[in-house]
DRENDO-1510 file (C-alpha; in Angstrom, 1 decimal, always signed):
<recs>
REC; n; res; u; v; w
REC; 1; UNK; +0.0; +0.0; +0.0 .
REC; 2; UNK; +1.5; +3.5; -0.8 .
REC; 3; UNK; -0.1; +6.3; +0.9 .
REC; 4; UNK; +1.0; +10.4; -0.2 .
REC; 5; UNK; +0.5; +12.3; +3.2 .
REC; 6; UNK; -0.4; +16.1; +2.7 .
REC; 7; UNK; +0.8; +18.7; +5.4 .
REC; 8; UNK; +1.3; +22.5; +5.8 .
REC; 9; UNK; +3.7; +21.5; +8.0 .
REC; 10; UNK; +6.7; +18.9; +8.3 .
REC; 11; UNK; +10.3; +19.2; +9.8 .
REC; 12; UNK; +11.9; +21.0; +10.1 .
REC; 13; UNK; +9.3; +23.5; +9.8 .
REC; 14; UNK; +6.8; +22.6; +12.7 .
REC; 15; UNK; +5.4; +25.0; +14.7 .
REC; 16; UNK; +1.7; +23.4; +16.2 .
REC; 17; UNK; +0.1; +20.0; +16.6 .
REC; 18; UNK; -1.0; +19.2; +13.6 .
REC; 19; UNK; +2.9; +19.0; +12.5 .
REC; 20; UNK; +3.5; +16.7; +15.3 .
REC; 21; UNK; +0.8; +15.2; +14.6 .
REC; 22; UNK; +2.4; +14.5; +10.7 .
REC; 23; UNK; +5.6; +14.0; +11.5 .
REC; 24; UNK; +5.4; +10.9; +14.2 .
REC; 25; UNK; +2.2; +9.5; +11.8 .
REC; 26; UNK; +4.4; +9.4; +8.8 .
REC; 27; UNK; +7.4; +7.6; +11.0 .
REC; 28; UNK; +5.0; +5.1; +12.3 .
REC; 29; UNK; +3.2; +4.0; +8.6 .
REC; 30; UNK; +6.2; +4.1; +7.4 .
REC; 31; UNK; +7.2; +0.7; +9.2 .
REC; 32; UNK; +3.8; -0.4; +7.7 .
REC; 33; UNK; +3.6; +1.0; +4.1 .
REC; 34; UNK; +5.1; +3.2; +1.4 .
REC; 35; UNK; +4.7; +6.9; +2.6 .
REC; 36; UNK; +5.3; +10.1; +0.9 .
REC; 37; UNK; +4.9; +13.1; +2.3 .
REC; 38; UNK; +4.1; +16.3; +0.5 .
REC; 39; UNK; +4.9; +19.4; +2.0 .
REC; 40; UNK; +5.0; +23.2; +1.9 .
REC; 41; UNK; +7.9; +25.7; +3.0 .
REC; 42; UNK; +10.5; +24.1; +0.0 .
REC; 43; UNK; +12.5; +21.5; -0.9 .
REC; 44; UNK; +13.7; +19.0; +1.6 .
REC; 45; UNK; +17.0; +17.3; +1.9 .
REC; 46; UNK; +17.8; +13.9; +3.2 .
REC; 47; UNK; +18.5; +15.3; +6.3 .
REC; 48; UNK; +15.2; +16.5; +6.8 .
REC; 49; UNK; +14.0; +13.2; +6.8 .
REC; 50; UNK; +13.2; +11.8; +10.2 .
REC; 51; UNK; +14.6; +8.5; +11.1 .
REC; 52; UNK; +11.8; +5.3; +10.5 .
REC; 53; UNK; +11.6; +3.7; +14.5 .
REC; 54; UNK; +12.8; +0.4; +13.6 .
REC; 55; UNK; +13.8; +1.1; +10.6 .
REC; 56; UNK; +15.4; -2.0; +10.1 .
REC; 57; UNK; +12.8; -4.3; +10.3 .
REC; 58; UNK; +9.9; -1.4; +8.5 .
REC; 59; UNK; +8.1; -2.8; +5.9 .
REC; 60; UNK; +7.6; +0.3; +4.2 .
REC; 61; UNK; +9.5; +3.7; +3.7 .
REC; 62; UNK; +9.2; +7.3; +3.9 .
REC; 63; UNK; +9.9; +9.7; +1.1 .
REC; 64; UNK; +9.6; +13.5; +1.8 .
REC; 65; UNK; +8.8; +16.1; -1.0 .
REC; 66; UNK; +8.9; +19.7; -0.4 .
REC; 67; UNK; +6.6; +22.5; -2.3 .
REC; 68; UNK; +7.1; +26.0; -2.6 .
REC; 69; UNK; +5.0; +29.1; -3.1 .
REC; 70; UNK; +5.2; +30.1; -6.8 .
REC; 71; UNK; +6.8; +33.5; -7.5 .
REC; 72; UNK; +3.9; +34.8; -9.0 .
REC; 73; UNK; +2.0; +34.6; -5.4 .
REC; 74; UNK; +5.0; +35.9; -3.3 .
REC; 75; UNK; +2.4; +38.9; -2.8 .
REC; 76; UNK; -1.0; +37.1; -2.6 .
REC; 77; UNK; -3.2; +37.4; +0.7 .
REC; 78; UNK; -1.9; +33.9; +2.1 .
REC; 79; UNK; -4.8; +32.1; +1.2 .
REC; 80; UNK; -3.6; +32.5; -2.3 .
REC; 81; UNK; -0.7; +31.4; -1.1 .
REC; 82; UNK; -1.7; +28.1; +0.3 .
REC; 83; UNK; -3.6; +27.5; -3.2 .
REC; 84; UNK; -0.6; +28.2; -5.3 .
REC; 85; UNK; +1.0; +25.2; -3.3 .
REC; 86; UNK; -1.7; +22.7; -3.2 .
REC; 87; UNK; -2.5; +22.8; -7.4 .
REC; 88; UNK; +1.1; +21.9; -7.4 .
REC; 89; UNK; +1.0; +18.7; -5.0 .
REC; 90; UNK; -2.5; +17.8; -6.7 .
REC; 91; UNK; -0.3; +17.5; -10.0 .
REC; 92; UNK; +1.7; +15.4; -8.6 .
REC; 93; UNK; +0.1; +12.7; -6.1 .
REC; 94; UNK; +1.1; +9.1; -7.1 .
REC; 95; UNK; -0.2; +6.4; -4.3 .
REC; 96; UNK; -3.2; +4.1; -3.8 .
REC; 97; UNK; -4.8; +6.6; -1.0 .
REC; 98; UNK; -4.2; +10.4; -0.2 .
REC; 99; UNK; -4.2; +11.5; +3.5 .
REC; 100; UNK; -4.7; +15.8; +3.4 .
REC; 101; UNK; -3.9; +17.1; +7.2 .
REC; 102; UNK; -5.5; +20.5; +8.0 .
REC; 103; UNK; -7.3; +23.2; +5.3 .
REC; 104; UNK; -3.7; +24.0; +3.8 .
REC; 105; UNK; -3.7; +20.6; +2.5 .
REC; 106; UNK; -7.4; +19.9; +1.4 .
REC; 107; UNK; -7.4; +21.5; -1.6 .
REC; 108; UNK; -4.7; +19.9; -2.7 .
REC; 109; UNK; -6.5; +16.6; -1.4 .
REC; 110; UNK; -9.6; +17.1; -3.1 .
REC; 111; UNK; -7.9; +18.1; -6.6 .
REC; 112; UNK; -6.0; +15.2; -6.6 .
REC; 113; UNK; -9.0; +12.6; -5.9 .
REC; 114; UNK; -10.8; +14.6; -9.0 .
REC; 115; UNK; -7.3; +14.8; -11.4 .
REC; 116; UNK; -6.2; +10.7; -10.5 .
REC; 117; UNK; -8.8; +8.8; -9.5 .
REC; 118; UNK; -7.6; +8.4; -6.3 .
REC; 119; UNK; -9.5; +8.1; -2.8 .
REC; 120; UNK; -9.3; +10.7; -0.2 .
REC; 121; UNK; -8.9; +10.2; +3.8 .
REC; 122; UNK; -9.0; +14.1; +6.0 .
REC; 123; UNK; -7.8; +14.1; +9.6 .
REC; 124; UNK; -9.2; +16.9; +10.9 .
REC; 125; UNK; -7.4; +18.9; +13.3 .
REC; 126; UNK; -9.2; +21.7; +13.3 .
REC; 127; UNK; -12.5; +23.2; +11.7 .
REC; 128; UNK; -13.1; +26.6; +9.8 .
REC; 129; UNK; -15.9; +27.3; +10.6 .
REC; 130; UNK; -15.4; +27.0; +14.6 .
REC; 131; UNK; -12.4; +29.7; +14.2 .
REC; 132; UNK; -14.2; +32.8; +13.2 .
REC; 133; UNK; -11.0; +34.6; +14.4 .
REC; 134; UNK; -8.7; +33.3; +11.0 .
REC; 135; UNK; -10.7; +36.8; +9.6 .
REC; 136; UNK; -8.4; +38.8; +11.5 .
REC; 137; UNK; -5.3; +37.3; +9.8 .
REC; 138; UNK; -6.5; +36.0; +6.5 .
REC; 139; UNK; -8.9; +38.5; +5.8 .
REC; 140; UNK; -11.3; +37.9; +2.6 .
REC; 141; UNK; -8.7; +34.5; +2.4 .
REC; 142; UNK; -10.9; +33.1; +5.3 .
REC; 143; UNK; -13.4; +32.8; +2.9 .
REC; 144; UNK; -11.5; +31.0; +0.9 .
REC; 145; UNK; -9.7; +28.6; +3.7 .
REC; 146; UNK; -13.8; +27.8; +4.7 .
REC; 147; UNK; -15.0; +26.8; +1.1 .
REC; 148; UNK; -11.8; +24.6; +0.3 .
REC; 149; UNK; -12.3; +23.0; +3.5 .
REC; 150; UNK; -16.2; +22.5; +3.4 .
REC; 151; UNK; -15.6; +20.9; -0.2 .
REC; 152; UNK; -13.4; +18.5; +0.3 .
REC; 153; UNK; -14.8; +17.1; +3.1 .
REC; 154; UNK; -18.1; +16.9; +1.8 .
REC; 155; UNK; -16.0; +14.5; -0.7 .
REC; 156; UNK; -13.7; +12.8; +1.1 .
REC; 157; UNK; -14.1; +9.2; +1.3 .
REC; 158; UNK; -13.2; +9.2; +5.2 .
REC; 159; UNK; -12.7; +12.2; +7.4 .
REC; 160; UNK; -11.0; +11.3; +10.6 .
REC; 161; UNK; -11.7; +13.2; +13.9 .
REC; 162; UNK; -8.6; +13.5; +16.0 .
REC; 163; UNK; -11.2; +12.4; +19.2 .
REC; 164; UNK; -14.9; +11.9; +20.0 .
REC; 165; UNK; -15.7; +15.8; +20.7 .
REC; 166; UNK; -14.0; +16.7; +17.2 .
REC; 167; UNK; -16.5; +14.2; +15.5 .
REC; 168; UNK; -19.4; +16.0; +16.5 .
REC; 169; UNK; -18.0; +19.2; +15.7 .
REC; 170; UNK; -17.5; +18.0; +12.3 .
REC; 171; UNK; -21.2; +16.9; +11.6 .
REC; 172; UNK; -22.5; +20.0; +13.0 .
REC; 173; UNK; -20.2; +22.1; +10.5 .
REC; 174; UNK; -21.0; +19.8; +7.7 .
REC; 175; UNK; -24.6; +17.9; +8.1 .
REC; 176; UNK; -24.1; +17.0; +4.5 .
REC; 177; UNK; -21.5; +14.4; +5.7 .
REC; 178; UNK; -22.6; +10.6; +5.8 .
REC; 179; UNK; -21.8; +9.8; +9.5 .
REC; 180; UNK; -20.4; +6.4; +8.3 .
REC; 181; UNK; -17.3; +8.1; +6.9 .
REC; 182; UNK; -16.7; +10.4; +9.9 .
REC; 183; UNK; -14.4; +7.8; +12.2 .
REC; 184; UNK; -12.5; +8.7; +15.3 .
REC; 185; UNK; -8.7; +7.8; +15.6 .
REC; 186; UNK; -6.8; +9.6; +18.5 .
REC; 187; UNK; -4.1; +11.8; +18.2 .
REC; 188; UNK; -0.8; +10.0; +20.0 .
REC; 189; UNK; +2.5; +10.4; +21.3 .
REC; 190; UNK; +6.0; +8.9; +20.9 .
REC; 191; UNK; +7.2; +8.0; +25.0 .
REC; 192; UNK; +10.5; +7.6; +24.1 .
REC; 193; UNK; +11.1; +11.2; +22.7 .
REC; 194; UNK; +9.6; +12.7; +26.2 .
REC; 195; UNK; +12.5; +11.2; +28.7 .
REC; 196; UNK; +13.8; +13.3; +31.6 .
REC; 197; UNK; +16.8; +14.7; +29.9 .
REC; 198; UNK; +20.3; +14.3; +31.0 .
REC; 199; UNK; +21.7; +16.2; +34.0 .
REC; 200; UNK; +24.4; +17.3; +31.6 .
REC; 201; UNK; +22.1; +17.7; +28.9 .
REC; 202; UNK; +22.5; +21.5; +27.2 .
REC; 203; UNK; +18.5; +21.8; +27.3 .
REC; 204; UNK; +18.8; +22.4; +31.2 .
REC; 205; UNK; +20.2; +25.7; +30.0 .
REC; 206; UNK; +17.0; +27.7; +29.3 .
REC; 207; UNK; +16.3; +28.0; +33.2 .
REC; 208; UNK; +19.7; +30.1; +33.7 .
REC; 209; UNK; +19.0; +31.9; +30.3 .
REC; 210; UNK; +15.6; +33.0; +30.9 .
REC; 211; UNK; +15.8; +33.2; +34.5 .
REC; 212; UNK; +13.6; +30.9; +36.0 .
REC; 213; UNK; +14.2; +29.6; +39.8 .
REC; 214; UNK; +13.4; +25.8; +40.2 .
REC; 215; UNK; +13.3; +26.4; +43.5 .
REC; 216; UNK; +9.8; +27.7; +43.0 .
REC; 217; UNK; +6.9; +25.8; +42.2 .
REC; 218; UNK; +6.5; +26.8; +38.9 .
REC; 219; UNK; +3.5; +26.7; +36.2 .
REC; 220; UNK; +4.2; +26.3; +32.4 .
REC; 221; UNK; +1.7; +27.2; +29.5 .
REC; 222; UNK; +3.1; +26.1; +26.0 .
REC; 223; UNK; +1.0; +27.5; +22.8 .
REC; 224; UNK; +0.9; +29.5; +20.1 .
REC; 225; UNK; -0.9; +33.7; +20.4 .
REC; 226; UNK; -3.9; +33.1; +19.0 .
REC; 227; UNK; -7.8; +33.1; +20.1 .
REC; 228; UNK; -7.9; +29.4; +20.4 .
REC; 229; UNK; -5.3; +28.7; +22.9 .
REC; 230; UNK; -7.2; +31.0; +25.3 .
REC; 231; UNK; -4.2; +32.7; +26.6 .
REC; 232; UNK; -5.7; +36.0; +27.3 .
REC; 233; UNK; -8.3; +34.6; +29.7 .
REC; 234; UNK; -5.3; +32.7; +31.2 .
REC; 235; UNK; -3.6; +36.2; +32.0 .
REC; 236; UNK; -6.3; +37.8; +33.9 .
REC; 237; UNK; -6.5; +34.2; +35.6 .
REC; 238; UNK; -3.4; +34.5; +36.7 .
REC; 239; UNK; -3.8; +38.0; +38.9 .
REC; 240; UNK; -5.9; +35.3; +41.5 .
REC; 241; UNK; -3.5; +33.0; +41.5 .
REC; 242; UNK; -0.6; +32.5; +44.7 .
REC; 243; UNK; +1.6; +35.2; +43.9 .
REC; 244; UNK; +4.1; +32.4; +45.2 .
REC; 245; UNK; +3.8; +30.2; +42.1 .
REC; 246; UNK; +6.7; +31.1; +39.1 .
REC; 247; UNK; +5.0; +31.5; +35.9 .
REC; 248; UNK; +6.5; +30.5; +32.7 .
REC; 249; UNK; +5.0; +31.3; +29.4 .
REC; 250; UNK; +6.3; +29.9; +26.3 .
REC; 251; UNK; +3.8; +32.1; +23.5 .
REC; 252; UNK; +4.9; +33.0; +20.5 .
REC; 253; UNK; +4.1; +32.7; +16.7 .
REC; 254; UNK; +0.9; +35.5; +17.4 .
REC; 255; UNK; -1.9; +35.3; +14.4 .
REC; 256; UNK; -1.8; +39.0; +14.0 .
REC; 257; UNK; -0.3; +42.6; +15.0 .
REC; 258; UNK; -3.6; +42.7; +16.8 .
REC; 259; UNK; -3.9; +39.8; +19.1 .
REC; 260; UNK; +0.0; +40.5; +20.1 .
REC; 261; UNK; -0.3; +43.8; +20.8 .
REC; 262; UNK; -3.1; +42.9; +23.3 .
REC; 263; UNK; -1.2; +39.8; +24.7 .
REC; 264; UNK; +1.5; +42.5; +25.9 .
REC; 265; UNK; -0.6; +44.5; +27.3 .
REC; 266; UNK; -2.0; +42.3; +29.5 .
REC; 267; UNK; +0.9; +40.6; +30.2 .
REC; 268; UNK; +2.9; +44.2; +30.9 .
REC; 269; UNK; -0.3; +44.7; +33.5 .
REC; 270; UNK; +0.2; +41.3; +35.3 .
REC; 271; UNK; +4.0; +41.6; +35.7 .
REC; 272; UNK; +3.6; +44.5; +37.3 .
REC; 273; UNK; +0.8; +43.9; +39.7 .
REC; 274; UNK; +2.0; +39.9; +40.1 .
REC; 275; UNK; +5.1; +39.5; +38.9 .
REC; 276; UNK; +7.1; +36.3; +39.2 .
REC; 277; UNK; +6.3; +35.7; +35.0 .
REC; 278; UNK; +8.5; +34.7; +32.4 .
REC; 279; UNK; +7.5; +34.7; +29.0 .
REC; 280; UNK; +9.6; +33.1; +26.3 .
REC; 281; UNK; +8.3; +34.4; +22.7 .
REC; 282; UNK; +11.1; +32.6; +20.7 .
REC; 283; UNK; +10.3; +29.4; +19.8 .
REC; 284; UNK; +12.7; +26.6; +21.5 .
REC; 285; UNK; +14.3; +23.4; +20.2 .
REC; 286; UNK; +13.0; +20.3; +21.5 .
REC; 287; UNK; +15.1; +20.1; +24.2 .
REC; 288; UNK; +14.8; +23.1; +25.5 .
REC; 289; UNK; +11.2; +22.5; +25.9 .
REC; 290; UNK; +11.7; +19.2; +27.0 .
REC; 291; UNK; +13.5; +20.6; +29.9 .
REC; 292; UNK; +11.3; +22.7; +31.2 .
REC; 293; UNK; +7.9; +20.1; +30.9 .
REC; 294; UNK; +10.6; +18.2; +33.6 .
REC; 295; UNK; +11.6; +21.4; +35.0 .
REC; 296; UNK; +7.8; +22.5; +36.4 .
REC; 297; UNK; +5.9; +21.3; +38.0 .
REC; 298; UNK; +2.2; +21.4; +36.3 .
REC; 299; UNK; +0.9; +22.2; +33.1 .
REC; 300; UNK; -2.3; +24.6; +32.2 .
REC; 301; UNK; -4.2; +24.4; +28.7 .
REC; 302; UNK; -7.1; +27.4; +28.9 .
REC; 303; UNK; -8.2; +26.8; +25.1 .
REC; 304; UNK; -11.5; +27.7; +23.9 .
REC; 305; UNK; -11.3; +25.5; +21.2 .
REC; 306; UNK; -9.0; +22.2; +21.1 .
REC; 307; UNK; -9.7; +19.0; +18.8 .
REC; 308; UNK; -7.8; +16.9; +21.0 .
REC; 309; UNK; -5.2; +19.1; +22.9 .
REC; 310; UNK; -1.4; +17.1; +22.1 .
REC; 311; UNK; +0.1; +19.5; +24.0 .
REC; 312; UNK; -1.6; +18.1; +26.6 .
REC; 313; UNK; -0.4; +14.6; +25.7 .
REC; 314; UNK; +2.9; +15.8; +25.9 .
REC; 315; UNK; +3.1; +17.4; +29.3 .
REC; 316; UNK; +1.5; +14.0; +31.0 .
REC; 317; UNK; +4.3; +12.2; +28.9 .
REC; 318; UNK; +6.6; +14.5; +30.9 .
REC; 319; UNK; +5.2; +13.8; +34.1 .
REC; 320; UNK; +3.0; +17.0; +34.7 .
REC; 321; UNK; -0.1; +17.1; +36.0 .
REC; 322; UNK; -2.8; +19.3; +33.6 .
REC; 323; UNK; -5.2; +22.4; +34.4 .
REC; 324; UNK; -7.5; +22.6; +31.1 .
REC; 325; UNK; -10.4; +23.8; +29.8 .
REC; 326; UNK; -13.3; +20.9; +29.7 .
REC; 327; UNK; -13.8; +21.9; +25.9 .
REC; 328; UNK; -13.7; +19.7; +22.3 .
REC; 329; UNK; -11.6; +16.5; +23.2 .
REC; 330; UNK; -9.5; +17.9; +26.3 .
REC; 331; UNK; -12.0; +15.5; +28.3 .
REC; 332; UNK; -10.9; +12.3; +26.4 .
REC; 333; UNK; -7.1; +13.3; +27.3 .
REC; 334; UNK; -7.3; +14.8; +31.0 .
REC; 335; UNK; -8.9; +13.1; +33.5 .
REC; 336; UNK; -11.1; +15.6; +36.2 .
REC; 337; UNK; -9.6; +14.9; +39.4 .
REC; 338; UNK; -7.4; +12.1; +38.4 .
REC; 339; UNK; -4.5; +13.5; +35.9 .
REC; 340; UNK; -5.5; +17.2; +36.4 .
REC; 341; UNK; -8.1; +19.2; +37.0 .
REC; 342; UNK; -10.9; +20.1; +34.1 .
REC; 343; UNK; -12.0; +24.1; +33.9 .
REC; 344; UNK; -15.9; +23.9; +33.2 .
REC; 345; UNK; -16.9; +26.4; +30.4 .
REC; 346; UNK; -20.0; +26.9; +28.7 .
REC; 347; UNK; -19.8; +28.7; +25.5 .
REC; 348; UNK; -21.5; +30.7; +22.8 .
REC; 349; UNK; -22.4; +28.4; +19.9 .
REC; 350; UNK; -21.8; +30.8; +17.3 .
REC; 351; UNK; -18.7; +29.5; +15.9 .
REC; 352; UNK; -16.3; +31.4; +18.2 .
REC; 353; UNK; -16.5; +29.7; +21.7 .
REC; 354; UNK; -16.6; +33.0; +23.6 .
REC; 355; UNK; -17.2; +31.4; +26.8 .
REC; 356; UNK; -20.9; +32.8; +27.6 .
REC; 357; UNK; -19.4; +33.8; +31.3 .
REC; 358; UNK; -15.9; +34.7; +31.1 .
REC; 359; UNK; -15.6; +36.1; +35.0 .
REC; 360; UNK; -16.6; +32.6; +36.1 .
REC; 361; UNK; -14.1; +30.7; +34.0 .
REC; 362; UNK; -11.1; +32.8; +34.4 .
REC; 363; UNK; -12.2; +32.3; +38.0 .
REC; 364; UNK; -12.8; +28.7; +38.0 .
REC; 365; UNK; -9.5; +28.4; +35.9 .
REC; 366; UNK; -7.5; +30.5; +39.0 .
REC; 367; UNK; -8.9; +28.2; +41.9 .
REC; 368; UNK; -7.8; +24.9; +39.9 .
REC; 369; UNK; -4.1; +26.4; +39.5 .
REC; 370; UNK; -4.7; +27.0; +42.9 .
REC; 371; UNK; -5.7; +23.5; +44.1 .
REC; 372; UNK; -3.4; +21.6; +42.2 .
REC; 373; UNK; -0.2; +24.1; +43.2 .
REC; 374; UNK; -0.5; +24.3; +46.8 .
REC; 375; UNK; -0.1; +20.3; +47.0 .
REC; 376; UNK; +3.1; +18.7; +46.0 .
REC; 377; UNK; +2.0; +15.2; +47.2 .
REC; 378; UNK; -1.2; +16.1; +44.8 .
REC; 379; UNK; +1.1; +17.0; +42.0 .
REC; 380; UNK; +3.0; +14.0; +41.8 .
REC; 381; UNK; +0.3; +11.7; +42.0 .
REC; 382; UNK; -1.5; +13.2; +39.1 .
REC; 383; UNK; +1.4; +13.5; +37.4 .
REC; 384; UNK; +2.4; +9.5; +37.6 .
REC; 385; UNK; -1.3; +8.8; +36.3 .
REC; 386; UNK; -1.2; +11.2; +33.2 .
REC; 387; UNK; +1.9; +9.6; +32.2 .
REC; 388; UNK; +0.5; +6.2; +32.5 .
REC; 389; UNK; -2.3; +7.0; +30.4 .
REC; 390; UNK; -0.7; +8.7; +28.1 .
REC; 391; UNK; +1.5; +5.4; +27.9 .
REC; 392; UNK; -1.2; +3.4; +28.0 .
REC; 393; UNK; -4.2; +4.9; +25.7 .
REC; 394; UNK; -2.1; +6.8; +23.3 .
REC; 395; UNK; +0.7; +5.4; +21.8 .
REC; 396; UNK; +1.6; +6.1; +17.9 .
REC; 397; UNK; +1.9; +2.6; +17.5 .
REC; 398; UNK; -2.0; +1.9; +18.1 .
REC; 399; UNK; -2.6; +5.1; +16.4 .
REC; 400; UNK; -0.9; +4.0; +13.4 .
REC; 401; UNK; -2.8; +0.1; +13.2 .
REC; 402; UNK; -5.9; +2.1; +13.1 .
REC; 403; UNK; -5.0; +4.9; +10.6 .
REC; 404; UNK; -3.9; +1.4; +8.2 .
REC; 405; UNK; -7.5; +0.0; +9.0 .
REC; 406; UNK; -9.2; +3.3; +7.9 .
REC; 407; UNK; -7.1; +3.0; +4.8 .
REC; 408; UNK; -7.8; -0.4; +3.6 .
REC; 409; UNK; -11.6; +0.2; +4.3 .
REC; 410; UNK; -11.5; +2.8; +1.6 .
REC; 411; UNK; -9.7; +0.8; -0.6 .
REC; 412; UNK; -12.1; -2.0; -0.5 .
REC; 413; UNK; -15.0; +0.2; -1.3 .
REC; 414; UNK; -13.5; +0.8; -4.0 .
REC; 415; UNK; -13.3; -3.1; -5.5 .
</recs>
């Protein structure tokens, strides 16, 4: 079986989940089956190319082909952009299946199915029309990003939700759907790459260059500025929590101008009526982050909208217990009271997940941060059960067997 993966993103140019999300898929099918990945941001060279886990025994192999934008669209509104890539990648899909990750890629997806014949599978990591906020930085291209997402997966041959929450999103923002096709196969994560790093390891170094005391008990937030992540209702959260507790923010990567410009703010507000805040607006090398997720002591996740939440995944591979918002498929990952504590939040159902009372969740989301930092015995013991569940329920290996499955279903419909 050969499968041609599409993704905005793929090393070395990863900046969000749904590039993790690529990059450790691909690695896994590739022990299984014949993988090509098609990419944006250029060429790749072979040492782009992650390493296949067991490469020695895979039975398939990964391939890696990079796309760029064509000259003609260097000054296109990015939407434009994103289209100039994907007719390129259509033209040139050669596999029994095509996988399309995120709206970057479903054009390209779609066009391909229609130009070769060939079926299409969508993991959808996030939806369109639930992130009325892409206006701000696409503009009229928003527009555009909707319709070439509502098309092709009103024509995909599977779409897969990255958890149970995100399948019900997707048939409320596209009844046309046949519910059959709409599957559920979990996001994952690799253990192995989310090891306590070595005392000597060079990693350990952002806590002198930033400086953070570890010392303190110290909360981390990890995500990129934009509405989703929920970061500024994490800032005002943060003027009712123990002045005691070190915060460390790692937020960069901001949508637009606008949503920056009001991130510092708020955040120039909090340091000086709180203070103890770090933020850290570049974005760090693996082990650098892997560092601190050992280096803190709990993780918070205040998004207003979150498919699945690997970021999540990733701190309970590291140990830490999680504060997050009970919204889209957080649920499925944290367990209330067991790994973490679960923010309630109701929210507006008008595509933008404005939580209807924000007072009571920034307060809610203060007395969890609360709870779980003022007890270290606490701490540790929901940290040792999100890493066993995140051992346990979501490894890439399962993750990859099913994603196989979904594939040869399609491929026998079409005998």
């Amino acid at each position: 079986m050969k499968v041609d993966l599409l993704t905005r993103e793929y090393p070395p140019h990863v900046y969000g989940g749904a590039g993790v999300h690529a990059e450790q898929l691909s690695k896994v099918l590739a022990e299984r089956i014949d993988v090509t990945v098609r990419a944006f941001d250029g060429p790749r060279t072979e040492a782009d190319v992650p390493e296949i886990p067991n490469a020695a025994e895979a039975k398939g192999s990964l391939k890696v082909v990079g796309y760029g934008t064509p000259s003609e669209l260097a000054d296109a509104n990015p939407a434009l952009k994103t289209f100039g890539v994907d007719l390129q990648i259509a033209n040139d899909v050669n596999a029994d299946i095509i996988h399309a990750h995120t709206w970057y890629a479903c054009l390209a997806g779609y066009l391909a199915k229609m130009l070769h014949g060939t079926p299409l599978v969508i993991t959808a990591h996030s939806l369109e029309p639930f992130r009325p906020w892409k206006r701000e930085q696409l503009g009229g291209g928003y527009n555009l990003s909707s319709w070439a997402e509502k098309d092709a997966y009103e024509h995909a041959d599977r779409v897969i939700a990255v958890s149970k929450g995100m399948r019900n999103d997707i048939l409320t923002a596209y009844p046309n759907l046949d519910p059959d096709k709409v599957v559920v196969v979990y996001n994952g994560i690799t253990m192995s790459e989310f090891a306590t790093p070595a005392d000597d390891d060079p990693g350990w170094g952002v806590f002198d260059r930033y400086h953070i005391d570890r010392s303190k008990p110290t909360l981390l937030f990890v995500g990129r500025i934009t509405r989703q992540k929920g970061l500024p209702y994490l800032l005002k959260a943060l003027h009712f929590v123990d002045p005691d507790v070190q915060i460390v923010l790692c937020a960069g990567a901001p949508d637009t101008p606008e949503i920056m410009e009001e991130v510092k703010n708020s955040f120039a507000e909090l340091d000086k009526k709180r203070g103890n805040i770090i933020w850290i607006e570049e974005m760090l090398p693996k082990n650098e982050l892997s560092a601190l997720e050992h280096g803190c002591d709990a993780f918070i996740c205040p998004s207003i909208y979150e498919p699945l939440g690997i970021v999540n995944l990733e701190a309970m591979a590291c140990g830490l217990p999680v504060v997050a918002s009970a919204t889209g498929g957080i649920p499925e990952v944290v367990v209330d009271g067991e790994t973490g504590y679960l923010v309630p939040i109701d929210q507006l159902h008008d595509g933008t997940g404005t939580p209807t009372n924000p007072d009571k969740f920034v307060h809610d989301m203060a007395d969890a941060i609360n709870k779980v930092m003022a007890d270290p015995e606490l701490r540790k013991k929901m940290g040792q059960a999100g890493y066993e569940r995140a051992r346990d329920v979501f490894s890439w290996e399962s993750i990859a067997d099913e994603t196989v499955k979904v594939y040869q279903s399609v491929l026998d419909e079409q005998k």
